[in-house]
C-alpha positions in Angstrom: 10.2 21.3 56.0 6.4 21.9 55.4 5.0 25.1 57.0 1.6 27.0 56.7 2.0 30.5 54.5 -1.3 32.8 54.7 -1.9 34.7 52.0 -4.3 37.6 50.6 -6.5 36.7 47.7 -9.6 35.9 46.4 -11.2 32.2 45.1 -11.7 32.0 41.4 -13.6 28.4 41.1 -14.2 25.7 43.4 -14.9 21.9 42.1 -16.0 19.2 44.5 -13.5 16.2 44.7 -14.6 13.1 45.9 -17.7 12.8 48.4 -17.0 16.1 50.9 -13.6 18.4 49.2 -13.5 21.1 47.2 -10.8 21.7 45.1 -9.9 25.9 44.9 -8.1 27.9 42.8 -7.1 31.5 44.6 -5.5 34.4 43.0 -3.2 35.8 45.9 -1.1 39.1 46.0 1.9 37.1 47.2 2.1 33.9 45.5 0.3 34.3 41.9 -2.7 31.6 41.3 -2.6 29.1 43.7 -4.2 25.8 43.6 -5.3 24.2 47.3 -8.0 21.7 48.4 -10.4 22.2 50.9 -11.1 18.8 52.6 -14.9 18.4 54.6 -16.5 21.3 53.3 -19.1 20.0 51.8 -20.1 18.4 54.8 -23.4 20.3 56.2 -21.7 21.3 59.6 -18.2 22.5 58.2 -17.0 25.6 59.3 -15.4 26.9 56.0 -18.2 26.0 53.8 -19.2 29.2 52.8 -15.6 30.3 52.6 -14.7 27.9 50.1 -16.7 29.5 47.4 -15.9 32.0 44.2 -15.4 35.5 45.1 -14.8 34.9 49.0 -12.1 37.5 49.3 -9.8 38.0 52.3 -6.8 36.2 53.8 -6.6 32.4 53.6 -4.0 30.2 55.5 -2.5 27.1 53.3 -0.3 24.1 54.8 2.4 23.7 51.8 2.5 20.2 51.2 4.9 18.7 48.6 2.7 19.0 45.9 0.0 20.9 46.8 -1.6 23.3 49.0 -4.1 22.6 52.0 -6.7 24.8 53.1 -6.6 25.3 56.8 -8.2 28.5 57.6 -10.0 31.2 56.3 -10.4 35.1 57.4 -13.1 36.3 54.9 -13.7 40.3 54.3 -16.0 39.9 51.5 -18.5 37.7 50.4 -19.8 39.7 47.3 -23.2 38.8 49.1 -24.8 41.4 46.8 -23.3 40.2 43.8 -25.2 36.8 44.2 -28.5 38.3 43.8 -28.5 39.3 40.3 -28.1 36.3 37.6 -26.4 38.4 35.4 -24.4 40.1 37.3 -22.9 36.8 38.6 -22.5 35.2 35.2 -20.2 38.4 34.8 -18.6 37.8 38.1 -17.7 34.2 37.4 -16.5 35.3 34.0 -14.2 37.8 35.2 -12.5 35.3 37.5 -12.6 33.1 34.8 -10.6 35.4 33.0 -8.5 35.9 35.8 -7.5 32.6 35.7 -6.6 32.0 32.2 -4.1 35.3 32.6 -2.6 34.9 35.8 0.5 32.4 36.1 1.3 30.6 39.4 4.3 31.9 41.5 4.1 35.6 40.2 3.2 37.9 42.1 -0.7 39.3 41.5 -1.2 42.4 43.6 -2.4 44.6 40.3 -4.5 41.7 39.1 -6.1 41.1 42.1 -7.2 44.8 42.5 -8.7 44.6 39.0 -10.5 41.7 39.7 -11.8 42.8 43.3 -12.7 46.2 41.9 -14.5 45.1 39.3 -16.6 42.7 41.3 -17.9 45.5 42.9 -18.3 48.1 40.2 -21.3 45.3 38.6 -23.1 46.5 41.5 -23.3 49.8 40.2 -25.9 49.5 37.4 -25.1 53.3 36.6 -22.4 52.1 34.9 -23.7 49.1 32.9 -22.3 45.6 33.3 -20.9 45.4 29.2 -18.7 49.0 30.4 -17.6 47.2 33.7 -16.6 44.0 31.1 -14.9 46.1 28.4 -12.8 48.0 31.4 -12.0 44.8 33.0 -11.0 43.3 30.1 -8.4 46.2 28.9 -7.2 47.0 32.6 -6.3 43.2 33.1 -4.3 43.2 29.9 -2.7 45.7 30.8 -1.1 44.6 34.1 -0.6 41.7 32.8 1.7 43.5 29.9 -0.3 42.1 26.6 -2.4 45.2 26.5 -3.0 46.8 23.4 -1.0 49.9 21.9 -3.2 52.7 21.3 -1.1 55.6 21.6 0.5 55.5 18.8 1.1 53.6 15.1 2.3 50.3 15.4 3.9 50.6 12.5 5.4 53.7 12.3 5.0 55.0 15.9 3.4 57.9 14.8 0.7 59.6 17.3 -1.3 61.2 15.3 -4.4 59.8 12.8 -4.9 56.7 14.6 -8.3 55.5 13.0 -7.8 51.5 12.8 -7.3 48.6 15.0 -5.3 45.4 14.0 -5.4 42.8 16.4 -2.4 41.0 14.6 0.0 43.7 15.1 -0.9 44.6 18.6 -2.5 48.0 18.4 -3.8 51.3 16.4 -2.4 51.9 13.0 -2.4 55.2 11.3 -4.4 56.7 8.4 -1.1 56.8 6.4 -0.2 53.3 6.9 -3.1 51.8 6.6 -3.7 53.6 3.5 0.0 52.6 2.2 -0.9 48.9 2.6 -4.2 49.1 1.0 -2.5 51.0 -2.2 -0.3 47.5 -2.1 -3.0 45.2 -1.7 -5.0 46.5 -4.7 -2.0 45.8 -7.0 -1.9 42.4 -6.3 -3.6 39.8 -8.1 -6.9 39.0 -7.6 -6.2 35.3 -5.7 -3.7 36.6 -3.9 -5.8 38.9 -1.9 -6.9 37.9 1.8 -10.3 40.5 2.1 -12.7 39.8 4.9 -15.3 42.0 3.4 -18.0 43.4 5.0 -18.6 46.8 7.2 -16.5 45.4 9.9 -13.1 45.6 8.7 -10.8 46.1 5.9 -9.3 42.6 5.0 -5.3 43.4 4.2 -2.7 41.0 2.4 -0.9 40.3 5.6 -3.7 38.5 7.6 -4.7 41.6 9.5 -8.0 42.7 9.5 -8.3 46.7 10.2 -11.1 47.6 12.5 -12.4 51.7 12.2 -11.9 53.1 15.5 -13.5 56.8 16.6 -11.5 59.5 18.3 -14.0 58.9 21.6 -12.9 54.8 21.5 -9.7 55.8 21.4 -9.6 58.5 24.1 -11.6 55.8 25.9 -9.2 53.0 25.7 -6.2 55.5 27.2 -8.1 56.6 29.5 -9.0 53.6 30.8 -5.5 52.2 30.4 -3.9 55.1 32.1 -6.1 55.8 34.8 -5.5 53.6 38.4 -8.4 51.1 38.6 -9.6 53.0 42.0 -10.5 55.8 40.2 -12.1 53.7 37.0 -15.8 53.1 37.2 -17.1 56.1 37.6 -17.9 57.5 33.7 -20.1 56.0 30.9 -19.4 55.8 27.3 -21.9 56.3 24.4 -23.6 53.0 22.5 -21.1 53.8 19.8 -18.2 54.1 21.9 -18.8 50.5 23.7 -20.5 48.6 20.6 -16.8 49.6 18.6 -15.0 49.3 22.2 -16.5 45.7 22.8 -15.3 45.0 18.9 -12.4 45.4 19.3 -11.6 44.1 22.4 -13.4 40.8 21.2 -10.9 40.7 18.1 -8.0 41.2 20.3 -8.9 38.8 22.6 -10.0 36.1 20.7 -6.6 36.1 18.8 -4.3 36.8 21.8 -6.1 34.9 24.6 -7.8 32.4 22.4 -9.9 31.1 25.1 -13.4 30.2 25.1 -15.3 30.9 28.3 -18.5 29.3 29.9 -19.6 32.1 31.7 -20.3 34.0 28.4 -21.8 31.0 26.5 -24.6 31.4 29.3 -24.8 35.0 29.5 -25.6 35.1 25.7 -28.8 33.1 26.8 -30.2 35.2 29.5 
């Protein structure tokens, strides 16, 4: 038997279908990412028009079809009106929820995600901050209730705490001086075409695949901080250019091999 459910969440893209629908994803505390169409609201005199739109955040009430999800009724609590006034800061918005969406499976519940996200939103209004910090602590936070966050308190190779000064993406997290050290000792006793270096000042190209990126004792106090602190109490410091140009580094490395998603949103931000 079909029933209506409502549910608390916020939309993450909306794509007309046909000549007046919408079709919406929503990221709900209850229910995980949830797909639902929203029939007449492109029409000029519908009533949920402007509540069928990204970051419209409050309590929406679905029929549960067979297949799918109808939208039926909408009890907004946030428009992000603000948000909408700033080009960049949009682009950023829409990337976030972009993001949100690649990470976020349908069914499981997304309470932690959905905080992230609806935090976040808001801390781009607080150009104290800076929009690439709000990014970079989006980024790591969302990893890491979603569980694929990055180890960086201690070696993930030997578990050891202390001397953490490199980044592998490959393995997952910070590597120690020793180990690191151990593995380049190895690498240099290879033969010549065996050797996988990336060169360059950007990394330190290892036999395995794994490229070691130098990260500071401030990036790495940053990234715990950031991963151990509840996201209401996040947005409130600022980082040096340093800290966020080897933060951003190293997040992009991670990222691009564990996500492996290219997203729209940043293609256009690079052009403002």
């Amino acid at each position: 038997m079909t029933e209506s459910i409502t549910v608390t969440g916020m939309i993450l893209s909306a794509q007309p279908i046909g000549e007046y629908d919408r079709r919406i994803v929503l990221l709900t505390k209850e229910k995980g990412k949830i797909s639902a169409f929203a029939k007449g609201v492109r029409r000029p005199t519908a009533m949920l028009a402007g509540c069928s739109q990204p970051f419209v955040f409050g309590r929406f009430t679905l029929y549960e079809g067979r297949s799918s999800y109808t939208l039926q009724a909408v009890e907004a609590e946030n428009y992000f009106a603000e948000l909408r006034n700033d080009l960049e800061a949009v682009y950023y918005g829409v990337y976030f929820c972009e993001f949100a969406e690649a990470v976020t499976r349908e069914g499981l519940p997304a309470k932690e995600e959905l905080k992230v996200l609806y935090r976040s939103l808001g801390a781009l209004l607080k150009k104290s901050i800076g929009a690439e910090l709000v990014r970079a602590i989006f980024e790591l936070k969302m990893l890491s209730v979603g569980g694929i966050s990055p180890q960086v308190y201690e070696c993930v190779k030997c578990r050891k705490k202390e001397d953490l000064v490199w980044f592998s993406a490959r393995s997952g997290g910070c590597i120690c001086k020793a180990c690191a050290d151990k593995l380049w000792e190895e690498e240099l006793q290879m033969p010549e075409q065996d050797r996988q270096t990336s060169g360059g000042n950007t990394g330190v190209g290892l036999t395995v695949g794994e490229r070691y990126l130098p990260v500071a004792g401030s990036t790495l106090y940053t990234m715990q901080y950031i991963l151990a602190t509840p996201i209401e109490s996040l947005y409130t410091f600022t980082v040096s250019e340093d800290v966020l140009r080897q933060l951003k580094k190293i997040l992009k490395e991670f990222l691009d091999l564990h996500i492996g998603r290219k997203f729209k949103s940043l293609e256009m931000l690079e052009l403002l």
